[in-house]
PQR file of N, CA, C, O and H, with PARSE charges and radii, in Angstrom:
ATOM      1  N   UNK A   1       8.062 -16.465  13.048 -0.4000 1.5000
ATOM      2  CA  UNK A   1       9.232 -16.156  12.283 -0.0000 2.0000
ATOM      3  C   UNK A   1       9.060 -14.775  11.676  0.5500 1.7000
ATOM      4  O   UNK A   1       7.917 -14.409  11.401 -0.5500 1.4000
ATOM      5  N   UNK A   2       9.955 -14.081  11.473 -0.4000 1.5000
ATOM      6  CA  UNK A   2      10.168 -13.083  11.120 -0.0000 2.0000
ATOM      7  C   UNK A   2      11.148 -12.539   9.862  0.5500 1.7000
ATOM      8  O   UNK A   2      12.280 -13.008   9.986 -0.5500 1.4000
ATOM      9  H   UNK A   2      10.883 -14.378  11.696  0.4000 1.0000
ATOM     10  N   UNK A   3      10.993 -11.606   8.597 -0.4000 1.5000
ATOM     11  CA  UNK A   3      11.978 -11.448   7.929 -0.0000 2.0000
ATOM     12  C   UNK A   3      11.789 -10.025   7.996  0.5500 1.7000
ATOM     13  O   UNK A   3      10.688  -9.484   8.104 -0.5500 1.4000
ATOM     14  H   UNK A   3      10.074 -11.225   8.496  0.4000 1.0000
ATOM     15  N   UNK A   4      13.190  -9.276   7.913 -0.4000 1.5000
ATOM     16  CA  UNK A   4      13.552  -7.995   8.116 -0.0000 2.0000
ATOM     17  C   UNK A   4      14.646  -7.722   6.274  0.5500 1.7000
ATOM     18  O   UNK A   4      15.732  -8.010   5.769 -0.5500 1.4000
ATOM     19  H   UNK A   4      14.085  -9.715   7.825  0.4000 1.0000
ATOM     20  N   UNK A   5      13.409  -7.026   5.976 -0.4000 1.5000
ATOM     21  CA  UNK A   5      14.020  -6.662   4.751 -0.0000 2.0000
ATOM     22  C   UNK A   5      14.806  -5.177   4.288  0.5500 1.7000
ATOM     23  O   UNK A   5      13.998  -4.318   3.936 -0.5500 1.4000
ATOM     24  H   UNK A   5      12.528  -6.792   6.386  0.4000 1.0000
ATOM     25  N   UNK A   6      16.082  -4.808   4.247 -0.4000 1.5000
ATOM     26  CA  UNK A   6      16.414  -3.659   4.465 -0.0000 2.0000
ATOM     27  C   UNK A   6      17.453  -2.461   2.962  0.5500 1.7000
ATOM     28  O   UNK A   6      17.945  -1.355   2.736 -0.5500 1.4000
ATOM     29  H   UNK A   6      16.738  -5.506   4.533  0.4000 1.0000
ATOM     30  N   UNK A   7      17.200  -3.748   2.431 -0.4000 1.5000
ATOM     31  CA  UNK A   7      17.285  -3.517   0.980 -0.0000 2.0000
ATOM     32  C   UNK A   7      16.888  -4.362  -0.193  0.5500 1.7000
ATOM     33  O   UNK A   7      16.926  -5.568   0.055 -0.5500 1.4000
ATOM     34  H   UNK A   7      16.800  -4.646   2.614  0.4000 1.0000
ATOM     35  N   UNK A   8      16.565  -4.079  -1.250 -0.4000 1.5000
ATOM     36  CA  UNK A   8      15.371  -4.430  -2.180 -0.0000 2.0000
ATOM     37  C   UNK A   8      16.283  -6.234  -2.463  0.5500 1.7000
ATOM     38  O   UNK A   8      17.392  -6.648  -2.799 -0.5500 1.4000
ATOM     39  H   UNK A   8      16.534  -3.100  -1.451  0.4000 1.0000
ATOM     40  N   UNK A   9      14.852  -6.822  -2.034 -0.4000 1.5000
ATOM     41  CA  UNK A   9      15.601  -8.135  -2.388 -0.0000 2.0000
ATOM     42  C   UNK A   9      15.819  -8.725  -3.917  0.5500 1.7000
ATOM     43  O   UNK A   9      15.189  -8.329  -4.898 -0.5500 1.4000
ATOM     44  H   UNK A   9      13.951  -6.485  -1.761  0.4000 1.0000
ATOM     45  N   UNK A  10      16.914  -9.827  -3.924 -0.4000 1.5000
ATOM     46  CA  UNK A  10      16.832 -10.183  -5.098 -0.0000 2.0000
ATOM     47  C   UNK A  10      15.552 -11.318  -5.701  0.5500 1.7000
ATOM     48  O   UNK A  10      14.791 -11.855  -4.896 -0.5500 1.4000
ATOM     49  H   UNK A  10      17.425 -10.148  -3.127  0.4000 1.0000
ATOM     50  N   UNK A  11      15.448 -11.594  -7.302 -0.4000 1.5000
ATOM     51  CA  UNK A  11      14.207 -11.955  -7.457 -0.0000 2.0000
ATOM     52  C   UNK A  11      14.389 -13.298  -6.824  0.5500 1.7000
ATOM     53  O   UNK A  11      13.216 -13.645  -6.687 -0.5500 1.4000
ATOM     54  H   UNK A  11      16.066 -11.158  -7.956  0.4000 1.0000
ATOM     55  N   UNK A  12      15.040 -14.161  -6.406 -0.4000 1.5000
ATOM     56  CA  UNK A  12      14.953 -15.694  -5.509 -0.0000 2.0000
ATOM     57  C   UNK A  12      14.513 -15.446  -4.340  0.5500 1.7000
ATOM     58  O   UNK A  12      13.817 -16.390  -3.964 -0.5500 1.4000
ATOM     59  H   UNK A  12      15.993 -13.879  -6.518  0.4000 1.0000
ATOM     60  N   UNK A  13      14.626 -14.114  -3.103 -0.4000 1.5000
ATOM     61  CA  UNK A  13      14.625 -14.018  -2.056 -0.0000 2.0000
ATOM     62  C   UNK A  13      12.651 -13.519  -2.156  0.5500 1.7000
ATOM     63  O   UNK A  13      11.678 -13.865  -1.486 -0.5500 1.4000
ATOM     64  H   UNK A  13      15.191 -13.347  -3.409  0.4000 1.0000
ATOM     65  N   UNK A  14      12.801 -12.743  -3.137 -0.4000 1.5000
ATOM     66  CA  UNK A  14      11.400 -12.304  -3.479 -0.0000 2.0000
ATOM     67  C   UNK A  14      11.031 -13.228  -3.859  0.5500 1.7000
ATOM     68  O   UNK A  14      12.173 -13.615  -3.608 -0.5500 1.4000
ATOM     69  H   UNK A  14      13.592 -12.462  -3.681  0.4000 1.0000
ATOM     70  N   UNK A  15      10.377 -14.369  -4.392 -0.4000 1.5000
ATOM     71  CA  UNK A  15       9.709 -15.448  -5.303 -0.0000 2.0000
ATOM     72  C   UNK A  15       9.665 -16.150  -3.516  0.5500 1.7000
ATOM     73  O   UNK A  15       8.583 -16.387  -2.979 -0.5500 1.4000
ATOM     74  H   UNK A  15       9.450 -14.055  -4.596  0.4000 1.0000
ATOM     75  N   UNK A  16      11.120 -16.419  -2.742 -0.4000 1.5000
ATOM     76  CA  UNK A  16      10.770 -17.340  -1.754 -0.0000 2.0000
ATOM     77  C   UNK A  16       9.826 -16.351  -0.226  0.5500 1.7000
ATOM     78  O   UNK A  16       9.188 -16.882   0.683 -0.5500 1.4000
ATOM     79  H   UNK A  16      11.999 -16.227  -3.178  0.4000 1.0000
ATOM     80  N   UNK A  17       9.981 -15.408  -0.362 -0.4000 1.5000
ATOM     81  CA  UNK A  17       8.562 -14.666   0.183 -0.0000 2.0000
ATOM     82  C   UNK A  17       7.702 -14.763  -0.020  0.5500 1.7000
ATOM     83  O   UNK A  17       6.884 -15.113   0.831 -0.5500 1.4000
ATOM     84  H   UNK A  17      10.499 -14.977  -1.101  0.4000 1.0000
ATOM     85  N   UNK A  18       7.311 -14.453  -1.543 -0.4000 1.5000
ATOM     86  CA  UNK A  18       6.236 -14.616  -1.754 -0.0000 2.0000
ATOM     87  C   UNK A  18       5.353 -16.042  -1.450  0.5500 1.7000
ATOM     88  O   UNK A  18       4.306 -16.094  -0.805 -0.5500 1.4000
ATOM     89  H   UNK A  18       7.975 -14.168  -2.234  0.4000 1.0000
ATOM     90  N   UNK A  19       6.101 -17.250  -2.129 -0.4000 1.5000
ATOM     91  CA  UNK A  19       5.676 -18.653  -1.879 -0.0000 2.0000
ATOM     92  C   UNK A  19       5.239 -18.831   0.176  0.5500 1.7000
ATOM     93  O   UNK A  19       4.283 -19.522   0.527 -0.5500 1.4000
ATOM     94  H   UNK A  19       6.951 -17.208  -2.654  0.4000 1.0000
ATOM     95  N   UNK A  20       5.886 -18.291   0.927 -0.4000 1.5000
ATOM     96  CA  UNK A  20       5.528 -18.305   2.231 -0.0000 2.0000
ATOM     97  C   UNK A  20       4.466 -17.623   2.471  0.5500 1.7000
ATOM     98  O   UNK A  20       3.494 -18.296   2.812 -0.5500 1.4000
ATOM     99  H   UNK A  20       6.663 -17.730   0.642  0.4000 1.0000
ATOM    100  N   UNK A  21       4.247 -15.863   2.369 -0.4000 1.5000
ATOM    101  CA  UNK A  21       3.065 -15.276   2.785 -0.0000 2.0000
ATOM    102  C   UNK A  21       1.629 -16.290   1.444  0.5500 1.7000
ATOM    103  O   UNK A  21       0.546 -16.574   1.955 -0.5500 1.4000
ATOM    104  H   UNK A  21       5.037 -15.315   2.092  0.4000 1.0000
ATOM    105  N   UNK A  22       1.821 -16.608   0.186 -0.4000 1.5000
ATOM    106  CA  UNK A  22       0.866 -17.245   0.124 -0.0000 2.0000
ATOM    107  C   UNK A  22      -0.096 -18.311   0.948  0.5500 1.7000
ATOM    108  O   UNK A  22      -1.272 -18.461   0.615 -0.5500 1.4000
ATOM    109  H   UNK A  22       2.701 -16.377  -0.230  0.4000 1.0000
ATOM    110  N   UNK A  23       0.435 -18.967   1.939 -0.4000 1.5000
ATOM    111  CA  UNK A  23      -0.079 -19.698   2.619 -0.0000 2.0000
ATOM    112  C   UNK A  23      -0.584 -19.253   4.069  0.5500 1.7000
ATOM    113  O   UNK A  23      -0.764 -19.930   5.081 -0.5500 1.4000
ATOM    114  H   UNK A  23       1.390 -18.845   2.210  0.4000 1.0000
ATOM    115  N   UNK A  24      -0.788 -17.612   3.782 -0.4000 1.5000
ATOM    116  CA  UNK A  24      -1.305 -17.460   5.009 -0.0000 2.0000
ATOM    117  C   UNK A  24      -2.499 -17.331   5.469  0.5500 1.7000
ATOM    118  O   UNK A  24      -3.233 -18.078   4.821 -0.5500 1.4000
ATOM    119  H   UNK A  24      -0.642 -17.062   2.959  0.4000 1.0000
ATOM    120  N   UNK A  25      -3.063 -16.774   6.247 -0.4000 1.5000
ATOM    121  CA  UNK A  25      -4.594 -17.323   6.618 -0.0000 2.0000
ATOM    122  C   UNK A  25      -5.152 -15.710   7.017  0.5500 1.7000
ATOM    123  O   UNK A  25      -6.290 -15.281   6.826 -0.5500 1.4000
ATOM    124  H   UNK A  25      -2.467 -16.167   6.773  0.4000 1.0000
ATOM    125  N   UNK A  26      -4.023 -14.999   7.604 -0.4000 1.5000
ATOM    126  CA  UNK A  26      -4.671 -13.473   7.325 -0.0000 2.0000
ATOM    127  C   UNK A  26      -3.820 -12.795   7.063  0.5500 1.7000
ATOM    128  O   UNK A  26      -2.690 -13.175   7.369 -0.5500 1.4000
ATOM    129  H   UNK A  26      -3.099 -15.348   7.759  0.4000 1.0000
ATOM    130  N   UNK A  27      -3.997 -11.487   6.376 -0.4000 1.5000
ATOM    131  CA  UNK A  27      -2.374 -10.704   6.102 -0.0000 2.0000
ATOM    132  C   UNK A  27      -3.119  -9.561   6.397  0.5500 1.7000
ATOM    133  O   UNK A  27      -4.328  -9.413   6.576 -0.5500 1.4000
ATOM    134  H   UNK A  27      -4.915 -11.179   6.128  0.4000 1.0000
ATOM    135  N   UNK A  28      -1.837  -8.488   6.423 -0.4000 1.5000
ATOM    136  CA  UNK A  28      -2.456  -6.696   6.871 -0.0000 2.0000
ATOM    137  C   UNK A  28      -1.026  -5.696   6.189  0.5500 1.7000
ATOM    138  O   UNK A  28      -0.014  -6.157   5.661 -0.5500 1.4000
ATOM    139  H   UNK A  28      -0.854  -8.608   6.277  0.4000 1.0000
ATOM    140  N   UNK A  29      -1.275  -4.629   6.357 -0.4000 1.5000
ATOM    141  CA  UNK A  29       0.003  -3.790   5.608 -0.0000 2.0000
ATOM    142  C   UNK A  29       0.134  -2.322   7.103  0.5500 1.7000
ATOM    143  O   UNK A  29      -0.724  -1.561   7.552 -0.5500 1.4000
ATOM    144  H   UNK A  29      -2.098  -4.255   6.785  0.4000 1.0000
ATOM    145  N   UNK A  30       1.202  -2.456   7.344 -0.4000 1.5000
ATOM    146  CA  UNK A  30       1.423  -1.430   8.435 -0.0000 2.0000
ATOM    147  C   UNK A  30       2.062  -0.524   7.767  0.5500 1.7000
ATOM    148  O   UNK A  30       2.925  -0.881   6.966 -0.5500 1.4000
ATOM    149  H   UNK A  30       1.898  -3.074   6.979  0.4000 1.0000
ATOM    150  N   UNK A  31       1.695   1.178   8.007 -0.4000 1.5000
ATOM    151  CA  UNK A  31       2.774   2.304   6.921 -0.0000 2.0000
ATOM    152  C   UNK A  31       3.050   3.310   7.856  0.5500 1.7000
ATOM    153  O   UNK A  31       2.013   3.816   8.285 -0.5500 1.4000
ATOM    154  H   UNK A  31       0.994   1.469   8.658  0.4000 1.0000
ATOM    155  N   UNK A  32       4.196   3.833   8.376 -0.4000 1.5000
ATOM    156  CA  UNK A  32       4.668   4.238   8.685 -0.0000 2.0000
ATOM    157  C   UNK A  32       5.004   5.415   8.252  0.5500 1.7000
ATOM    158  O   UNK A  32       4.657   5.620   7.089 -0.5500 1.4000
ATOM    159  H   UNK A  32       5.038   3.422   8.027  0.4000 1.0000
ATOM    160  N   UNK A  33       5.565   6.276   8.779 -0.4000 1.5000
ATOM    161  CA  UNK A  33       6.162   7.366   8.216 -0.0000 2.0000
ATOM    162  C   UNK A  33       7.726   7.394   7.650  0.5500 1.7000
ATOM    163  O   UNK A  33       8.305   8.021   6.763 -0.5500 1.4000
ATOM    164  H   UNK A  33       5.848   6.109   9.723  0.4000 1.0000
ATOM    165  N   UNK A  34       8.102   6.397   8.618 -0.4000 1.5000
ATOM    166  CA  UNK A  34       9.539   6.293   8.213 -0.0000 2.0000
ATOM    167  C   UNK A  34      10.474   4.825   7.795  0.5500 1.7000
ATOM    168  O   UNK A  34      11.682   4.750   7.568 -0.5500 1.4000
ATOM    169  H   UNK A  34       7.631   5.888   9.339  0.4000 1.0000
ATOM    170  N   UNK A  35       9.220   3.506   7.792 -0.4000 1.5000
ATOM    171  CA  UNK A  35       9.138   2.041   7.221 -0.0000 2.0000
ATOM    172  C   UNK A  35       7.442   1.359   7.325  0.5500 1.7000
ATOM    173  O   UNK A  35       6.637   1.619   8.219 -0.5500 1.4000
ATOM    174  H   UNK A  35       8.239   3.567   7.977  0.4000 1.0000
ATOM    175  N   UNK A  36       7.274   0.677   6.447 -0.4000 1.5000
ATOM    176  CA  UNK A  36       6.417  -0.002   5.886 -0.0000 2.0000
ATOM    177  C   UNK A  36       6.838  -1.052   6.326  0.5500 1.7000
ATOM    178  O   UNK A  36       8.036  -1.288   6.489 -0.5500 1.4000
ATOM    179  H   UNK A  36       7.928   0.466   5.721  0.4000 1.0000
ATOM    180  N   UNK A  37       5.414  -2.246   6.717 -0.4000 1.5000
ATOM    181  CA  UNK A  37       5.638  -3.786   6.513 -0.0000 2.0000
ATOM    182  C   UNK A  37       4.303  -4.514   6.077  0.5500 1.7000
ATOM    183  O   UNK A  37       3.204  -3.959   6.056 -0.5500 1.4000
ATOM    184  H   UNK A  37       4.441  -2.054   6.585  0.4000 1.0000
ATOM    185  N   UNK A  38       4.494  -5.548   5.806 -0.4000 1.5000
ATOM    186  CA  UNK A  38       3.162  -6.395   5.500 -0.0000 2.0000
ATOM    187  C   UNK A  38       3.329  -7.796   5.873  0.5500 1.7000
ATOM    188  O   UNK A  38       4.167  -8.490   5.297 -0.5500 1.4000
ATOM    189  H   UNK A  38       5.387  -5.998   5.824  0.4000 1.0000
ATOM    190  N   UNK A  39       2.576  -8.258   6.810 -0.4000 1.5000
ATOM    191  CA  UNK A  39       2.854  -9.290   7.490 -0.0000 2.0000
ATOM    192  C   UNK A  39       1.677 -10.436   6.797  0.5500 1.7000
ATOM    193  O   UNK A  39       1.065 -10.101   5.782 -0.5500 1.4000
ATOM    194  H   UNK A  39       1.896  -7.694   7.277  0.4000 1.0000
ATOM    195  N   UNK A  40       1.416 -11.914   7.500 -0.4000 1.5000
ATOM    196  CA  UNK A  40       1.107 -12.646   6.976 -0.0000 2.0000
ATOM    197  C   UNK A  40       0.731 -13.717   8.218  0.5500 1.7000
ATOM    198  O   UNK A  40       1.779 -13.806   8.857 -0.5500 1.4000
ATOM    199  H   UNK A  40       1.914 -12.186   8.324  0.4000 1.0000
ATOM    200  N   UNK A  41      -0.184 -14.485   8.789 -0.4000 1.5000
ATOM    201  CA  UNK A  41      -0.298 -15.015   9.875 -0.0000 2.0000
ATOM    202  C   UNK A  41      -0.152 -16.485   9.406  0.5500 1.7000
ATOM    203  O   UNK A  41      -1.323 -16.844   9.538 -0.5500 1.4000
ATOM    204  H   UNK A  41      -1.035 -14.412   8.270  0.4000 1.0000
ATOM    205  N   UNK A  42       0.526 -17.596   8.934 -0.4000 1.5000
ATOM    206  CA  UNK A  42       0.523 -19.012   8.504 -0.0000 2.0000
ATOM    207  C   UNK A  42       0.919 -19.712   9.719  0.5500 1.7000
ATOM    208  O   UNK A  42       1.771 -19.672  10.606 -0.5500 1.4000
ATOM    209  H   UNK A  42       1.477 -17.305   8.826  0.4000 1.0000
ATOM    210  N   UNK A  43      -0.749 -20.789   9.099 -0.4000 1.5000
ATOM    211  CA  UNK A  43      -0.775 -21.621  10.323 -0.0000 2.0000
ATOM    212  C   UNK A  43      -0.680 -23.133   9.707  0.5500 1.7000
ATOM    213  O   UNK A  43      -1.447 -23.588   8.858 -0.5500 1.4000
ATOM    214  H   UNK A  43      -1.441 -20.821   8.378  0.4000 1.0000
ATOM    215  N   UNK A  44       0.351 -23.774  10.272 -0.4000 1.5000
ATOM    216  CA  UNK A  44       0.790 -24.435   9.811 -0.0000 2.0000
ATOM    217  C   UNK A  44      -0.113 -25.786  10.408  0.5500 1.7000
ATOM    218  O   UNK A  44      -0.517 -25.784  11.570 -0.5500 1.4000
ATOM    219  H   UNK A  44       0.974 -23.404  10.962  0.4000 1.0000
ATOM    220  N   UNK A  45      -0.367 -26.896   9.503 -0.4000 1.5000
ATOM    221  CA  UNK A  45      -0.949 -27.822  10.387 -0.0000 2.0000
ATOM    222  C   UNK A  45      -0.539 -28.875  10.604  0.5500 1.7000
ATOM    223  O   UNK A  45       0.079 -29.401   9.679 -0.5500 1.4000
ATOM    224  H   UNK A  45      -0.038 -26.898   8.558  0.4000 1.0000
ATOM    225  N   UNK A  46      -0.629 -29.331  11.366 -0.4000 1.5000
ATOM    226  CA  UNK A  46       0.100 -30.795  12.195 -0.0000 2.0000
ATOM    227  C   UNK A  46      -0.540 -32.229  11.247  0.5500 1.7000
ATOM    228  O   UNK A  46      -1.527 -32.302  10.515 -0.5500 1.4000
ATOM    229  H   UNK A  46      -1.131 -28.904  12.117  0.4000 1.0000
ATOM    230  N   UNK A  47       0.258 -33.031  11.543 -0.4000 1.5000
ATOM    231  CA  UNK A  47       0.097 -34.339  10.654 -0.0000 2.0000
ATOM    232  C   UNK A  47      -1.762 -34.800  11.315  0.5500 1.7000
ATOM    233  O   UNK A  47      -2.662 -34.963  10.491 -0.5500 1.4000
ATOM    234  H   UNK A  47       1.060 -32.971  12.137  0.4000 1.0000
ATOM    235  N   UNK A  48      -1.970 -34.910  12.513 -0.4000 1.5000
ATOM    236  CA  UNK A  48      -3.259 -34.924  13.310 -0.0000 2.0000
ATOM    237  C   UNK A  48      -4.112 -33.932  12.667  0.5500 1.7000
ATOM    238  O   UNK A  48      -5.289 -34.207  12.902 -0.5500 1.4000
ATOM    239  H   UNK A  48      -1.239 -34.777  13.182  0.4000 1.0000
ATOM    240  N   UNK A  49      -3.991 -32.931  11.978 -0.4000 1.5000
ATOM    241  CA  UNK A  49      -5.260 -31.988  12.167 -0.0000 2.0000
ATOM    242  C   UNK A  49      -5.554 -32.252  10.374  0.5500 1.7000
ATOM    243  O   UNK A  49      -6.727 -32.231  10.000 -0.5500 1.4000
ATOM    244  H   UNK A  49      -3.035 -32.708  11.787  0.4000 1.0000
ATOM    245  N   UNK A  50      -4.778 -32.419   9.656 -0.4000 1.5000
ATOM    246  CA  UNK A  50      -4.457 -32.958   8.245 -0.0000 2.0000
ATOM    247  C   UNK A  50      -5.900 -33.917   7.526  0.5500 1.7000
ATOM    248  O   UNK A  50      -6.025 -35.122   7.746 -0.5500 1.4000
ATOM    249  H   UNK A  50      -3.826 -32.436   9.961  0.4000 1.0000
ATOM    250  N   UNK A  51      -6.867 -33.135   6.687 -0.4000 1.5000
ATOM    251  CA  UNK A  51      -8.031 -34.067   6.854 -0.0000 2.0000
ATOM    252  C   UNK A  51      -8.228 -33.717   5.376  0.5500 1.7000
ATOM    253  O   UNK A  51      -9.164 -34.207   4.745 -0.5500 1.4000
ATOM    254  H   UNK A  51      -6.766 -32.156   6.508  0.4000 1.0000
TER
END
């Protein structure tokens, strides 16, 4: 999944970002010259792997 942010979000859209990349397992920051991103790798686990 992917979110494309292209103007400054509001604080609900921000708070519900944030709550998602917390659960991720690796993150990184890409900078550009002309856009920035910071991604987040969440791995979600199945009812089976659940211990």
């Amino acid at each position: 999944m992917s979110l494309r942010l292209t103007e400054q979000p509001d604080e609900a859209l921000t708070m519900a970002t944030l709550r998602v990349m917390e659960q991720g397992d690796r993150y990184g920051h890409i900078n550009r010259l002309d856009w920035q991103a910071i991604w987040t790798d969440v791995h979600v686990k199945m009812p089976e792997e659940k211990q």
